[in-house]
C-alpha positions in Angstrom: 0.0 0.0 0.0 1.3 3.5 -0.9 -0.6 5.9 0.2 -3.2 6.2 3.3 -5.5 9.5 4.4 -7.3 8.5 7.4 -9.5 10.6 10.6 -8.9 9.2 13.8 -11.4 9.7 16.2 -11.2 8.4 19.5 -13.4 10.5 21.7 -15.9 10.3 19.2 -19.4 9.7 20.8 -21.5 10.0 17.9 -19.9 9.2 13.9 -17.1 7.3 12.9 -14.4 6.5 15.2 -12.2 5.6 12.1 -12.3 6.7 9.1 -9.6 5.3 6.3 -8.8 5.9 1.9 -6.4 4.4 0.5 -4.8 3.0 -2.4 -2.5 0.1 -2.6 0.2 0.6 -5.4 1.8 -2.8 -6.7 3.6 -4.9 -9.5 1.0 -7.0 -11.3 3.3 -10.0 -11.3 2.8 -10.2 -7.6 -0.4 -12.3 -7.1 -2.2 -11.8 -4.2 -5.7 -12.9 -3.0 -8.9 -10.1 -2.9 -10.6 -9.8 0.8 -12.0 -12.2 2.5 -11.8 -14.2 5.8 -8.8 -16.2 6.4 -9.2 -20.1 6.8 -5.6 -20.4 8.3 -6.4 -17.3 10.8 -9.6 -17.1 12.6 -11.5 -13.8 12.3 -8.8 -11.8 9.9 -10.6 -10.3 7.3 -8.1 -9.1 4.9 -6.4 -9.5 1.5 -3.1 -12.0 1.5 -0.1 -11.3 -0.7 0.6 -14.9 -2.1 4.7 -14.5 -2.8 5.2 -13.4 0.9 2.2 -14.9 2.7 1.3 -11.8 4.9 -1.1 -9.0 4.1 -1.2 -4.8 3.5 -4.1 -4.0 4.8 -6.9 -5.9 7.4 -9.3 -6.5 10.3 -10.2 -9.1 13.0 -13.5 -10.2 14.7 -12.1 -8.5 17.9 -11.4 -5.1 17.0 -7.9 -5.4 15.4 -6.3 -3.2 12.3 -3.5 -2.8 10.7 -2.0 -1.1 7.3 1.6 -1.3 6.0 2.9 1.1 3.3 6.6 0.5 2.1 9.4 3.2 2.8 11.1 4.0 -0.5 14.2 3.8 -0.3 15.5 2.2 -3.7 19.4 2.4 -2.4 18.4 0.5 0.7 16.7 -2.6 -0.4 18.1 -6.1 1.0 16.7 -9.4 -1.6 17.0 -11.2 1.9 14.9 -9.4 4.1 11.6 -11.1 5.5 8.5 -9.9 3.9 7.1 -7.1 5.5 3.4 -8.2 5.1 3.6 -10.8 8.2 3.9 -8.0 10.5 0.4 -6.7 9.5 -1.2 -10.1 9.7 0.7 -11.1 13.1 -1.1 -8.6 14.8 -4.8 -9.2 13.5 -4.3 -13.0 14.2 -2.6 -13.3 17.7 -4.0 -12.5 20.6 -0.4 -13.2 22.2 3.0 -12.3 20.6 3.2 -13.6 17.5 7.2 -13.5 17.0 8.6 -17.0 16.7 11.6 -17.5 19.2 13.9 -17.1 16.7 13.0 -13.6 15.7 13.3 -12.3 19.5 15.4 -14.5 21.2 12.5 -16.3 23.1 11.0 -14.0 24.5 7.4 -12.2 24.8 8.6 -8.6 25.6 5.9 -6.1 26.7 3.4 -9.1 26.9 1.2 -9.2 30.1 0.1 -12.3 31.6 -2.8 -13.3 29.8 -3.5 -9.6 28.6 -3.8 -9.0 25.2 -1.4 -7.1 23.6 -1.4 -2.9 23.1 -1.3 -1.6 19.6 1.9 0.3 21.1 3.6 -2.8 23.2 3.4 -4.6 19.9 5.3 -1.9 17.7 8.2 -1.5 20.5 8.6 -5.5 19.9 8.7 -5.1 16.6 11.1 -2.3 16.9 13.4 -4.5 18.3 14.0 -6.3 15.0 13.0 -3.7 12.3 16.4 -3.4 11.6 16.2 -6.7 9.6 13.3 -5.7 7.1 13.0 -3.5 4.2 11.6 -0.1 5.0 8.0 0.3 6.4 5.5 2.3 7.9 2.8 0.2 10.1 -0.3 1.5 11.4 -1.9 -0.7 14.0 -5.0 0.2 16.0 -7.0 -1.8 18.5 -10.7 -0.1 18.3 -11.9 -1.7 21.8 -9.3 0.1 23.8 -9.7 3.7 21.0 -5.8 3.1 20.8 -4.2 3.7 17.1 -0.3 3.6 16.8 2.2 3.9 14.4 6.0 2.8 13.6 8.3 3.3 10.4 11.7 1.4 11.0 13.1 4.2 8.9 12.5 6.9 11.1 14.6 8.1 14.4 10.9 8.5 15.9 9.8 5.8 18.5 6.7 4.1 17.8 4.0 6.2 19.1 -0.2 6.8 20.0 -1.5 8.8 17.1 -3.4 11.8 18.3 -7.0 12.7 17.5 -7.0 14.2 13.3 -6.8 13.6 9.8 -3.3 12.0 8.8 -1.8 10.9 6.0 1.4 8.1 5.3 2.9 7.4 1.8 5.9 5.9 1.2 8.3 8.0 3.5 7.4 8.7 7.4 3.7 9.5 9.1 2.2 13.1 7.6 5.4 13.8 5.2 4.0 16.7 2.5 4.3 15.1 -0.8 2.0 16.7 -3.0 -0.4 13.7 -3.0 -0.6 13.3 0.6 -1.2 16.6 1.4 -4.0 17.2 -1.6 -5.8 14.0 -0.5 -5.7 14.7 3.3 -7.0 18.0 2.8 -9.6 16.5 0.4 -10.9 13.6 3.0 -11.1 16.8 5.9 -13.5 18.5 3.9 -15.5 15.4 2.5 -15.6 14.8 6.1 -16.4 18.0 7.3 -19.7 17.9 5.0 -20.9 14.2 5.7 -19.1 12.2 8.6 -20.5 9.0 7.3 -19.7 10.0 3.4 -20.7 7.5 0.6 -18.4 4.6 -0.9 -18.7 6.3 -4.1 -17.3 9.3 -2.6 -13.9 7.7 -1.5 -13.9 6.1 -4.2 -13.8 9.2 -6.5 -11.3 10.8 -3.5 -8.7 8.5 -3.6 -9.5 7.8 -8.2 -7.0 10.3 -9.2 -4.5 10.3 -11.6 -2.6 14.2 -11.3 0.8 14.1 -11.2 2.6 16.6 -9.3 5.0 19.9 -11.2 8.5 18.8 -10.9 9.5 21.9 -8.6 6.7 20.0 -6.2 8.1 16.1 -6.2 10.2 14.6 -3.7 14.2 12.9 -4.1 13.7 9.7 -3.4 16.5 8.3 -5.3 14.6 6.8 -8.3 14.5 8.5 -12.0 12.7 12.3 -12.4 10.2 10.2 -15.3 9.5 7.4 -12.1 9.2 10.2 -9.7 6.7 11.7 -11.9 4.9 9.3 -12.5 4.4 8.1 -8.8 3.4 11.2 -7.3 -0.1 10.4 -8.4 -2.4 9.1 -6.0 -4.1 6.8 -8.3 -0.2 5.6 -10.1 -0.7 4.5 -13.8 2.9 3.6 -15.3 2.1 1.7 -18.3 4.9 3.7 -20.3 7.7 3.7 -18.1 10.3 1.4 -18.7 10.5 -1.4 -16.3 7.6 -0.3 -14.5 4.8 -0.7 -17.1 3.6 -3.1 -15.0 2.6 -1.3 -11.8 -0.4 -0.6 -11.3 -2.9 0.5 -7.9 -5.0 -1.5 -6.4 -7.5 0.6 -4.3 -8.7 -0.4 -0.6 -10.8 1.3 1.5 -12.1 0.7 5.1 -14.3 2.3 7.7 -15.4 2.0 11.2 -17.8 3.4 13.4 -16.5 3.5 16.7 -19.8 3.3 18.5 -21.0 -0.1 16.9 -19.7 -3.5 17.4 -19.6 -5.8 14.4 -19.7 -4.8 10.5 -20.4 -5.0 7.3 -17.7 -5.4 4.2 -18.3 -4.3 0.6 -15.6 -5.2 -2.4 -15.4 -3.8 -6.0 -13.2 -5.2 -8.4 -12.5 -4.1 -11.7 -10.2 -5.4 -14.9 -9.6 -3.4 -17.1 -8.3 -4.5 -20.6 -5.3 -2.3 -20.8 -1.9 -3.8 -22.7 0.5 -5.4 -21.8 -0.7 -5.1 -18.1 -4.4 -5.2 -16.7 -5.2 -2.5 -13.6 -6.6 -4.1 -10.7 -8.9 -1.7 -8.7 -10.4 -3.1 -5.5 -11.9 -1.1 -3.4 -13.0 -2.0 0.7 -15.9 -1.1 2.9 -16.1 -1.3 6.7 -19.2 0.1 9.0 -20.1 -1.4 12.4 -23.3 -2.5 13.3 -25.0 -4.2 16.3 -23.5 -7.4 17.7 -19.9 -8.7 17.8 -19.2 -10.3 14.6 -18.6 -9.3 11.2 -20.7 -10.2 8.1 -18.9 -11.9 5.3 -17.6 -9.4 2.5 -20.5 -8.9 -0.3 -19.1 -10.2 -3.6 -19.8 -7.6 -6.0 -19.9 -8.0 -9.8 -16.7 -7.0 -11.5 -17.3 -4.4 -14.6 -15.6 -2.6 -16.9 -15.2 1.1 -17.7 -17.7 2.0 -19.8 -15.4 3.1 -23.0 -13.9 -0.6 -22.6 -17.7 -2.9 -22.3 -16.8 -3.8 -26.2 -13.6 -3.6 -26.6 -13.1 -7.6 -26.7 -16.2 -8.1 -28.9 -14.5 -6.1 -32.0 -13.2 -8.2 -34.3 -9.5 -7.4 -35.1 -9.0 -6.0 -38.8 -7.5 -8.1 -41.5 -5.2 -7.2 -44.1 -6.9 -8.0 -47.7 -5.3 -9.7 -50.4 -4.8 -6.6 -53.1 
């Protein structure tokens, strides 16, 4: 995932507690299962990333989230690093620590007796060992306790709380103003500001947009001023750039309301029949509701853009014989 605008409301009595756009951003050749509950992980609702087995974004049963963006850092990338999408699904799945013994030495630090573990406890343990993966950010939130917390294992900040506001995390540390970030977190305070409980549609069209930022405006990052260009979208489509033509955004979406126990989860997919890659578009939605369980995701017909509904019934022209 690449880029996140979220409102965090914790002392909210009436409205949402959390509310949450984003966009995932990834190569197409990197398969990777659309939401749904996890038969391996009781009560995880998320999608799972099948070359590295974890997740990017997801839920649990008992009030658990978590998002993961990557840091970029293109001069700083190890092939041997363990994936970073465990450390997203090791939080919604274990009520205890979820490190192996191997990873900490044997032992549960900052686990209480038969407690279940703080969204902050669990960052500081996985501070411990950030060290050994690529860069990350990791947001982690436990809604029954109103606790959200965040980490980036590139950053000489120590995992903290997140205070009440609207926030934003791309690729590079929590609230850093690339163009993107700051247009889309402005744009989900208003949308906000009108209608706390906005429509799907509407974060959908919020986070659906392709503008790339003026060169003066774009970050270093350490990648090509074309790549650079390209990605400051928030919606990235690179299906010119050379040996990136394949990257494409894959758009998630959650809410929760804070005052409701349970939920309800809605999925869009589309394909789009663009050459020589295909965009994914997946979009997620989250509301509570009475009780204290989740419903399973709606499975929602997939559809194409309207200018492409016939573009596979046309039959290809021939060459005739002169």
């Amino acid at each position: 995932m690449c880029l996140i605008v979220f409102d965090w409301r914790p002392d909210a009595v009436d409205g949402p507690l959390f509310t949450l756009a984003a966009n995932r951003d990834e190569f197409f050749h990197r398969t990777a299962q659309p939401i749904g509950w996890w038969d391996d992980a009781r009560g995880v609702l998320a999608g799972r990333d099948l070359v590295g087995g974890g997740t990017w974004l997801g839920m649990s049963r008992h009030g658990r989230f978590a998002a993961l963006t990557n840091y970029r850092a293109p001069h700083d990338m190890r092939a041997d690093a363990p994936t970073r999408g465990t450390l997203v699904s090791d939080w919604l799945a274990c009520e205890e620590p979820a490190f192996d013994a191997g990873r900490n030495g044997g032992e549960n630090h900052d686990a209480n007796d038969g407690e279940q573990e703080t969204p902050l406890a669990y960052l500081r343990r996985v501070a411990q060992t950030g060290d050994l993966y690529n860069g990350f950010n990791l947001l982690v939130g436990d809604w029954t306790r109103r606790e959200l917390a965040w980490y980036c294992n590139r950053s000489n900040l120590a995992p903290a709380l997140l205070a009440p506001g609207t926030h934003g995390i791309s690729n590079a540390i929590l609230d850093t103003p690339w163009p993107k970030l700051v247009r889309k977190r402005a744009e989900l305070g208003a949308l906000l500001t009108r209608n706390s409980m906005p429509p799907l549609e509407h974060l959908i069209d919020l986070m659906r947009d392709p503008r790339v930022a003026a060169d003066a405006e774009l970050p270093s990052t350490g990648i090509a001023l074309e790549r650079e260009r390209a990605l400051s979208a928030a919606f990235i489509e690179t299906p010119r750039i050379r040996h990136a033509r394949h990257h494409g955004a894959a758009r998630r979406r959650e809410r929760r309301d804070g005052q409701r126990r349970g939920g309800r989860a809605q999925r869009r997919q589309r394909l789009a029949p663009h050459r020589p890659a295909r965009r994914l578009r997946t979009q997620l939605r989250v509301q509570r509701r009475a009780g204290n369980r989740l419903v399973s995701p709606r499975r929602m017909p997939r559809a194409m853009p309207r200018r492409h509904r016939h573009a596979r019934a046309r039959p290809r022209a021939r060459s005739r014989p002169s």
